[in-house]
C-alpha positions in Angstrom: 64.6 106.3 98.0 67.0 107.5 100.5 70.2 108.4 99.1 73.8 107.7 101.1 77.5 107.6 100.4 79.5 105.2 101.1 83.4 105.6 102.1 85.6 102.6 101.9 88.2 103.0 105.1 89.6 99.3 104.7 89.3 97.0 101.8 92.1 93.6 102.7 91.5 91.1 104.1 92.0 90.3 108.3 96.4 90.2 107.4 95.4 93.6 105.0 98.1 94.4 102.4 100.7 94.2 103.0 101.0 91.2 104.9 103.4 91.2 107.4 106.4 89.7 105.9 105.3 88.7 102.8 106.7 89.6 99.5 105.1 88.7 96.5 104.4 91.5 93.8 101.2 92.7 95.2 102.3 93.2 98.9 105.8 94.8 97.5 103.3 97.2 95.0 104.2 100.9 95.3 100.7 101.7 94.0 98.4 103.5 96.9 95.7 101.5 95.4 97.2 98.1 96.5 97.4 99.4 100.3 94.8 98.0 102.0 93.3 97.9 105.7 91.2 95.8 107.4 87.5 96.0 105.8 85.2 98.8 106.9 82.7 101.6 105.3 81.8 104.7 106.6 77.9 105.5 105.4 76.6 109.2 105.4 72.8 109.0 105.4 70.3 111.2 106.8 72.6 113.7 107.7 74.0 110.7 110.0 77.6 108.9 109.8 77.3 105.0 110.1 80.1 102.8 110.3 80.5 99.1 109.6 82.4 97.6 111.5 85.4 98.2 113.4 88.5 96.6 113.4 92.1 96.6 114.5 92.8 99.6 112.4 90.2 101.5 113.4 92.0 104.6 115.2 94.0 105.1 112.1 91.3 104.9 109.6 88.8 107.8 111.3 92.2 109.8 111.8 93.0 109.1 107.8 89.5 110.1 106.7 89.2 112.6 109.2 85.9 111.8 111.3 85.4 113.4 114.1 81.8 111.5 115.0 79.8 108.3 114.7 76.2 108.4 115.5 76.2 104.4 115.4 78.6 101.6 115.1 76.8 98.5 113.1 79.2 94.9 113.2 78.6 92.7 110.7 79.7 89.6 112.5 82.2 89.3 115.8 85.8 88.5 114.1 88.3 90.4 115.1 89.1 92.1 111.9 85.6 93.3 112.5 85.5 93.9 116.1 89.3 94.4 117.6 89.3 98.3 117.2 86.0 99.1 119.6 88.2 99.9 122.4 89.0 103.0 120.4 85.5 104.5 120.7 86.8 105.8 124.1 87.9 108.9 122.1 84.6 109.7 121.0 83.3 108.9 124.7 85.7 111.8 126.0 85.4 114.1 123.1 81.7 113.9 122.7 80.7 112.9 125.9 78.2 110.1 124.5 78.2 106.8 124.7 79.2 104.5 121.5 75.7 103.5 119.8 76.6 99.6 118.6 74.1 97.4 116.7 74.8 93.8 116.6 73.2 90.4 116.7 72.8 88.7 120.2 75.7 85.8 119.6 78.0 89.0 119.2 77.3 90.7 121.6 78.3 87.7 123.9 81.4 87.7 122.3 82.3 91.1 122.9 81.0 90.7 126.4 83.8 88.0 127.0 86.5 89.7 124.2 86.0 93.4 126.4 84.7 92.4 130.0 86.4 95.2 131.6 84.1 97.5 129.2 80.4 95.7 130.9 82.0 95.4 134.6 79.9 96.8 137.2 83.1 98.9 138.7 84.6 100.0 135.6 88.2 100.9 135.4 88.2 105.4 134.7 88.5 105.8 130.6 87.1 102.0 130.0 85.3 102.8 127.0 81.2 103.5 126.8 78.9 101.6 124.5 75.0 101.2 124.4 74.5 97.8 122.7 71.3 97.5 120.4 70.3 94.2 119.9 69.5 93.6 116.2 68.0 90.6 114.2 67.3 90.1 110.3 64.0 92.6 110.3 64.7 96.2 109.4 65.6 98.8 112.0 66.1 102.2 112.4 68.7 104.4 113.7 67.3 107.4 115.6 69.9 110.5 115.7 68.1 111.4 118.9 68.5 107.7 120.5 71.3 108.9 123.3 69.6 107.8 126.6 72.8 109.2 128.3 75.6 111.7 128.5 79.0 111.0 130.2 80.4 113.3 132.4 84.1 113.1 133.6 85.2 113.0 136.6 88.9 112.8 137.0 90.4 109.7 139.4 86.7 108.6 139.0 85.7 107.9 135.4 82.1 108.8 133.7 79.2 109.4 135.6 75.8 108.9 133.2 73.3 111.4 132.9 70.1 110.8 131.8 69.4 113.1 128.6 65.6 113.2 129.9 66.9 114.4 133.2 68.3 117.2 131.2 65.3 118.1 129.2 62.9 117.8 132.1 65.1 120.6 133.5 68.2 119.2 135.1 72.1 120.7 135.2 73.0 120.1 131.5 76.4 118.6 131.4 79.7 119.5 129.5 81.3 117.5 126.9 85.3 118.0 126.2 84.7 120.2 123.5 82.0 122.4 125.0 79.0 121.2 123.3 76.2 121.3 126.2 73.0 119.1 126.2 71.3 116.4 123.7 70.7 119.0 121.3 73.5 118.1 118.5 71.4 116.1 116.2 69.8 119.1 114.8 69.0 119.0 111.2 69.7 114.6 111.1 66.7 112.8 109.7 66.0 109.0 111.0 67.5 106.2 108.6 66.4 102.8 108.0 68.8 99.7 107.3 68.0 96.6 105.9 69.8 93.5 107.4 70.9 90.9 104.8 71.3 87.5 106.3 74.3 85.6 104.8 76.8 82.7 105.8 80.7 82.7 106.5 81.3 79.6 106.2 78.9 78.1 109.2 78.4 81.8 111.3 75.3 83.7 110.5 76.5 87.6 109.2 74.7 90.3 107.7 75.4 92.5 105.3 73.2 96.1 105.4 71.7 98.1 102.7 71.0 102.0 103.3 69.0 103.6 100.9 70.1 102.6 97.3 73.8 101.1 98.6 74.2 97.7 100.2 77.3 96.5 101.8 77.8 92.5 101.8 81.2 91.6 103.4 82.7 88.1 104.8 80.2 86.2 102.7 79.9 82.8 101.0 76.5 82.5 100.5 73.5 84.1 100.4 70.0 82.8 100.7 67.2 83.2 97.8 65.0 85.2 99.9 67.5 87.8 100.4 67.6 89.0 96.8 64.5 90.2 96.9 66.0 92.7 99.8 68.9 93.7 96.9 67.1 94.8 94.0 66.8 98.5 92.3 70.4 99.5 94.1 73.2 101.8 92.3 76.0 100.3 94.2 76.4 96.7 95.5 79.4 95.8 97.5 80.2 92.1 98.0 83.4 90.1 99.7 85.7 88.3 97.3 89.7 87.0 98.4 91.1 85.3 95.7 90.3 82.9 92.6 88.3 79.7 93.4 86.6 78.3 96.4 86.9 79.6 99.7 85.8 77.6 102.7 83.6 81.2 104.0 84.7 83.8 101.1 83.0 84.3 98.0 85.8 83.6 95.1 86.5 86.0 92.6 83.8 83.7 89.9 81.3 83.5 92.5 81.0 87.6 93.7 81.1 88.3 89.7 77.9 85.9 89.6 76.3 87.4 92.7 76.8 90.9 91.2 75.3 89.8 88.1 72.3 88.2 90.2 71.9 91.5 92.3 72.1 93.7 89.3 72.8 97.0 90.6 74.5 99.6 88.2 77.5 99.3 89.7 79.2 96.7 92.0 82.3 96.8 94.0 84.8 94.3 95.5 85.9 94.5 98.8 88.1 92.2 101.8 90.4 91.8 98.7 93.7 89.7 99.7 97.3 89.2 98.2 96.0 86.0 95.9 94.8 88.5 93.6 96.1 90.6 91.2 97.1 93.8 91.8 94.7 97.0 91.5 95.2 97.7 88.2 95.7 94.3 86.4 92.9 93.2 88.4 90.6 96.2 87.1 91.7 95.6 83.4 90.0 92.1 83.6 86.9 92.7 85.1 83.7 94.4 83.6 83.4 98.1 83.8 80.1 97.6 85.9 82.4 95.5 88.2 85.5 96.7 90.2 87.7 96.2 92.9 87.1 99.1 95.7 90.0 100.2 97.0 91.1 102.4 100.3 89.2 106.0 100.3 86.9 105.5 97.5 84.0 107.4 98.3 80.4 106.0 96.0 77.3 107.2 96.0 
């Protein structure tokens, strides 16, 4: 089985902790453990780095962990605690001089469509950022680290001009990224990786949660079907949503991820999109199970 690593950029909620203006004892914690941002991984697989998701603190969180590339973007769902930071790929676009890879299900990609219209217009405002959207459903996929169709080439007052990649191996000008890097040739070495969708429900919206190799990530849950266990089973880490103590309208409680971990059976299982209504890091660790604990900002598993 493939093996991956999983970094957690964000674990709060879509207000993170602190919440603006709010000062109970877990939003006024000194403890770095009780900082949260808005829910995201970063996955290391096949030489490849995956993130999930990308929301409004999305700039700060691949300058925190220091990432200087994504081969793919996958969104679990089109909130904007999980979308409202793609406008930020437009580093990479400059940088790398590659579009943004992004997987998502058809009903988001209409969202973002109508969320970023300037980013799909025909006549594109110079700098708009660059995405290749690939459609994805609940059946497996694969992420090829030799997918780029295009390159992006700058032009200043003008904006990108695409070059086909095959143009450049059937002999063609090879273009320039910022940083020097020339031609499709820096996937060297990356192997192709293989994620498993795992359909769930938020609330009434369809999500899905992905497993790589022996770690899944299940955020922004409430329920999971039957058939998807089977999808779940013989993994070392399992992370799954959880906001507070009793029911949530499209959260799993605290009772209810505890019970779904136990149901998964992984060897180890971690909480994530944790908000204020919950203890603190430390108190909260002291009453779980040692096979079950909160995650917290910049743990790395796997």
């Amino acid at each position: 089985m493939e093996k991956a690593r999983l970094t957690f950029l964000g674990t709060g909620t879509s207000q993170g902790i602190p919440m603006i203006g709010c000062r109970c004892s877990v939003c006024s914690s000194a403890d770095p453990m009780d900082k949260r941002l808005r829910s995201s991984v970063l996955v290391e697989c096949g030489g490849q780095n995956i993130l999930v998701d990308a929301g409004p603190d999305f700039r700060y969180q691949m300058l925190r962990a220091g990432v200087i590339h994504l081969d793919a973007i996958l969104l679990t769902h089109n909130h904007k605690d999980h979308t409202g930071g793609l406008d930020d790929v437009r580093a990479f676009n400059f940088i790398e001089g590659l579009p943004a890879e992004i997987y998502c299900e058809r009903y988001v990609e209409e969202s973002l469509r109508n969320e970023y219209s300037y980013a799909f217009a025909e006549k594109k405002y110079p700098g708009a950022p660059e995405w290749h959207i690939h459609r994805i459903d609940g059946k497996p996929f694969t992420i090829f680290p030799d997918g780029h169709r295009e390159r992006l080439v700058w032009v200043s007052g003008k904006g990108y001009e695409h070059v086909s990649c095959r143009d450049e191996e059937a002999g063609g000008q090879p273009s320039e990224s910022h940083d020097g890097d020339s031609g499709c040739d820096r996937d060297a070495g990356k192997r192709p990786v293989t994620v498993i969708p795992i359909r769930g429900m938020h609330g009434s919206l369809p999500v899905l949660g992905y497993r790589f190799g022996d770690i899944a990530y299940c955020t922004d849950m409430n329920y999971i079907a039957e058939s998807e266990f089977s999808k779940l089973q013989g993994l070392e880490h399992f992370v799954i949503n959880c906001v507070k103590r009793g029911k949530h309208q499209s959260h799993f409680s605290l009772e209810e991820a505890i019970g779904t971990a136990r149901r998964v059976g992984a060897r180890h299982s971690w909480l994530t999109h944790l908000s204020h209504r919950l203890p603190c890091y430390r108190e909260l660790c002291a009453e779980l199970p040692e096979d079950i604990l909160p995650a917290y900002d910049g743990l790395v598993i796997g």
